[in-house]
Each structure stands twice: as structure tokens, then as C-alpha cells.
C-alpha positions, 0 to 999 in steps of 0.5 A: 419300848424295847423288851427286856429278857431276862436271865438263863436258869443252870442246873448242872449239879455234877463236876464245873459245867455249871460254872463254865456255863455261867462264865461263857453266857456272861461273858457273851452279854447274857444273864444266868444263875446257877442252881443246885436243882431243878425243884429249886427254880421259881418261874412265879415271874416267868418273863424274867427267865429267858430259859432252862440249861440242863444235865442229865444229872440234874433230871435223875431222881424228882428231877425230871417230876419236878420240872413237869411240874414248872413246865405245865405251870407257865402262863398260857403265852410261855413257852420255856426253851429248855437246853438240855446237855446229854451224855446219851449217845456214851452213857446209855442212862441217860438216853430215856431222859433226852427221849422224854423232854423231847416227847413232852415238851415243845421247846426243847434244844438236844446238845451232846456232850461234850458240848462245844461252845460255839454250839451252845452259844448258838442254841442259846441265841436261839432260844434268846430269840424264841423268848423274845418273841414270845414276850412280844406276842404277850404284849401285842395280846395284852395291848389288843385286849386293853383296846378292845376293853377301850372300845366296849367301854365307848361304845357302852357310853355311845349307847348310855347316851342314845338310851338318855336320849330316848328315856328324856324322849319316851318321859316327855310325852307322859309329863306333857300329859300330866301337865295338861290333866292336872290343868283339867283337874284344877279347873273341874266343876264336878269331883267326879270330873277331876277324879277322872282326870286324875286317874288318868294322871295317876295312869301317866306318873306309872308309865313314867315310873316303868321307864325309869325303872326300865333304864335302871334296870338295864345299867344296875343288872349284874353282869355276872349270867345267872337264869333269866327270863329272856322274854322279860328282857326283850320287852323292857328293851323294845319298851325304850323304843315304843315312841320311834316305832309310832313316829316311824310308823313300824307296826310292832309284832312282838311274840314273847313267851317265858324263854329261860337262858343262862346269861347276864341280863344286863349285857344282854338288854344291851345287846338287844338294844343295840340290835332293835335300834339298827332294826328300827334304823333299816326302816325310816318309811315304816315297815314291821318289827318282829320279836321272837322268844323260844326255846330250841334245841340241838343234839340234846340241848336245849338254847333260848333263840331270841330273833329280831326281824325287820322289813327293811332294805337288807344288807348288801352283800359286799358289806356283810363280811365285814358287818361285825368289824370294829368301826365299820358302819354305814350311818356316816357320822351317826354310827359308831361302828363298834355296835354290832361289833359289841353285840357279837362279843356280848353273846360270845362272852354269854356262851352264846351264838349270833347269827343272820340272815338278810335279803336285799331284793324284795321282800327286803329285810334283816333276820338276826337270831341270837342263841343262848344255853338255857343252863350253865355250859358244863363242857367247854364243847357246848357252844363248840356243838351249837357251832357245828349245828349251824342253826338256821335263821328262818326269814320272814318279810312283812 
């Protein structure tokens, strides 16, 4: 798709430089229009100006207030070129208009008058070109961001699907048991028999009822942060995954005490999901799962730390620099590679940090600690803080 730039704003409101002006650039293929003052440009589209020629005159009285105004208005991509023509070097009362636009803004092209047009046409190609790429830069942004949103949207439908997978697997054993009790109750010769199985079956039906209301959970929980109980969120997360800990013979070391952070409960049951299931994934003949919730505090503050620890083979090291990339993965066809790629943009977008540690000799095995403010950020620099910290992740093997 070829860019389309749009027009240059004059402001020249002294004598026929405006019209001069106007009359060159159009005959040289480029778009103007001429106004009377800078307060009456409108940058409200800022793609369609491709940049500012300006007089001294048109910076004396509000004008040079005004266009402060329109310059620190512009999106954060843009980057208006201002040409500005000056009487500077002959007039000395203009000189501390060219110092200034100089001094306080970035984009800025000095041409004294008279300005020859071979000069002017030159700046303003250049600034034609400066806007182009500046346009270019926005679309490549906006296109990135459209498929980073694609790719945490699949890999949310990827987790959905393994998540029904395991609720279908987690609900079978309990129904089975429930089958096979009310079998029991119809053929008791006592009541006090039948009423024993059916408080068992009543006993089946509620832990069918947590593992629904589990799931429910994860996928109804808002995603804007509020104060939550992490603890309570890294427990309905390793509940999914009680079931593929007994098949795989992983002993669960689960240390969870009422650990407040300011985060969305939702993203973050997902992230841990996601990183309990790569836990459980490192370990396919048995080992230890550990699960850690706590309060920890740095320069003054105080974060929650969740940390998963598992006893498996480790991470290699050629592999590690590459561990958050989008669609790197070592499980082959089983992987998406965009899980831990999505657990990191999670904890980020929740003010927070990701860290690791792992060790592939043995003792092998895999620390991941995740950090989260435990009140809402109300500087810019606090996660800034927690990055300078470094905090480390203590290992633990089985």
C-alpha cells in the first residue's frame, strides 16, 4: 500500500509570501493551504499535514503560545517538521523567535530570508520525506500491535481448548463415581447403606460443581486489576491440574498464604495456567511441583511473589534467550510457542515482573517467580524500581 501524505499548512500573514509559497509547492506536485494564523490550524487529523511553513510575523503576539499548544498536542508518533522563514540575521526582533522553536522543538528547519527557492524546495522535500517515514513507522506499529492482539487471542483459544480438555478429564472421574454410588444406592438392603452412599454422591456432585465454577471463573474474571487474593488464584489454578499430577506421579508442595496484589484476576489465573502446565510438562516420570505465595518488598514497597518450582530436566542454556519469543517452543507439534510469550505480556500489562531460574545438571529443575505491586502503581517508575532490584529467584530441588 502506498502512503499518502498530506498537504503543507502556511502561515505567512505579512506581504505575498503566502501566496508565493502556495504557488511554488503546488507547481513542485505538493499539497498547501494557506491560513491566516497559526491558532487557526487544526491538526485534529495529523496524518493529513505533512508540515508547518512559518514567518516571523506569524510567531509574534499568541502565536508562538499557540503553536506550543498544537506541537505538544500531536500523537505520540508525530513528529511535525516545522519550516520556519526568518528575518533574524537583519531584523534583530525576530532572532528570539528562531532561538526558541529551535530550543523547543525537535523537527525544525531555519531558512533566512530572502529564502531562495531552491532552498525552500529542498527543505521541504526533506521534511516530506521525514513525514513519510514517520507515517510508515506508525503503520509497522499499528500493524505489530494488530498481531500481537491475533496471537494472544490464539493462544487464549489454544489454552480454552486444553482447559476443556482437563475439566472434561477432571469431571469424568467424579460422574463415573457417581454412576457407580447411585448403582449402590438403588440396590442397599439398609437405609442406613444407601444413605451412606449417597452422601458420598453428594460428596461427588460438589466437586464436580468446584470444577466448573473453577473454570467459570477463570474465563467470567474481569480483566480490569483490582485487589485480589493471589493465593486463592494460584489454588483454583493448580485444582485444574490435580488429575495429571496423580497420573504423573508429581507429589504437590502447595505453601499458599493470603498474599494481596493489584492485578486482573482473570489474566493472572491464565498466566499461572499456563505456567503450572509447562511445570507439569518438564516432568513426565513424576517429581515435585512446589507453589509459593508471599509478600516481599523492595525499597519501601511491598509486591506479591508467586513462584512455581518444579523438579524437572531444566532449561538448556542455548535455548533460554529465546524462551519468551513468539513461536519458539520445544514440545514439536504439541506447543504453540506463544505460551510463555503471553505469560510475560500478562505480568507486564499487570505492572508486574517475570523472572527465572533454572538448572539443567542435577539437581535439575525450573524456578519461575512471578512479582506483582500489592497496591495500584501511582508512579510510572514503580515497576522501573522492581527492575533496577533484580530480585532474585531462590532454587529449590526436590
Amino acid at each position: 500500500m502506498t502512503l499518502q501524505v498530506g498537504r503543507f499548512l502556511i502561515v505567512a500573514p505579512i506581504g505575498r509570501d503566502g501566496n508565493l509559497i502556495c504557488s511554488l509547492l503546488h507547481a513542485c506536485g505538493y499539497g498547501v493551504e494557506s491560513l491566516p494564523a497559526i491558532k487557526a490550524i487544526d491538526l485534529t487529523e495529523s496524518s493529513l499535514v505533512s508540515g508547518l511553513i512559518l514567518t516571523d510575523e506569524a510567531l509574534s503576539r499568541e502565536g508562538f503560545s499557540a503553536l506550543r499548544s498544537i506541537i505538544h498536542g500531536q500523537p505520540e508518533w508525530s513528529d511535525l517538521p516545522i519550516i520556519l522563514l526568518t528575518n533574524g540575521p537583519i531584523d534583530h526582533r525576530f532572532a528570539p523567535f528562531a532561538s526558541r522553536i529551535r530550543l523547543e522543538f525537535r523537527s525544525v528547519f531555519l531558512l533566512d530570508r530572502p529564502v531562495r527557492k531552491e532552498m525552500l524546495i529542498s527543505a521541504v522535500q526533506v521534511a516530506y520525506n521525514s513525514r513519510l517515514r514517520q507515517l510508515e513507522v506508525r503503520d509497522a506499529a499499528d500493524r505489530q500491535f494488530r498481531s500481537d492482539e491475533t496471537l494472544r487471542n490464539t493462544e487464549k483459544l489454544a489454552t480454552a481448548g486444553k482447559l476443556a480438555a482437563t475439566l472434561a478429564h477432571e469431571i469424568n472421574n467424579p460422574l463415573e463415581a457417581l454412576h457407580n454410588l447411585l448403582f449402590l444406592v438403588e440396590n442397599s438392603s439398609a437405609l442406613d447403606e444407601a444413605k451412606s452412599f449417597s452422601k458420598m454422591a453428594v460428596q461427588e456432585l460438589e466437586r464436580i460443581q468446584e470444577i466448573v465454577d473453577l473454570t467459570l471463573r477463570l474465563h467470567r474474571a474481569p480483566s480490569s486489576p483490582s485487589l485480589n487474593d493471589v493465593s486463592e488464584i494460584a489454588d483454583s489454578a493448580l485444582t485444574l491440574f490435580r488429575i495429571r499430577l496423580r497420573a504423573r506421579q508429581i507429589v504437590e508442595s502447595a505453601d499458599l498464604n493470603r498474599t494481596m496484589a493489584y492485578c486482573s484476576a482473570g489474566e493472572m489465573r491464565q498466566a499461572l495456567v499456563n505456567l503450572i502446565g509447562n511445570a507439569i510438562d518438564a516432568m513426565p516420570d513424576g517429581g515435585t511441583l512446589r507453589l509459593r505465595a508471599s509478600t516481599v518488598s523492595f525499597d519501601g514497597r511491598s509486591y506479591a511473589r508467586i513462584t512455581i518450582a518444579d523438579t524437572g530436566s531444566g532449561i538448556p542454556l542455548e535455548i533460554r534467550p529465546n524462551l519468551f519469543s513468539q513461536f519458539f517452543t520445544t514440545k514439536g507439534s504439541r506447543g504453540t510457542g506463544l505460551g510463555l510469550w503471553l505469560t510475560q505480556d500478562i505480568v507486564q500489562r499487570n505492572h508486574g515482573r517475570l523472572h527465572f531460574r533454572s538448572r539443567a545438571v542435577p539437581p535439575s529443575g525450573t524456578v519461575f517467580a512471578i512479582y506483582l505491586p500489592s497496591r495500584p502503581p501511582a508512579e510510572p517508575s514503580a515497576r522501573g524500581d522492581l527492575d533496577a532490584k533484580q530480585p532474585q529467584v531462590k532454587f529449590q530441588a526436590a
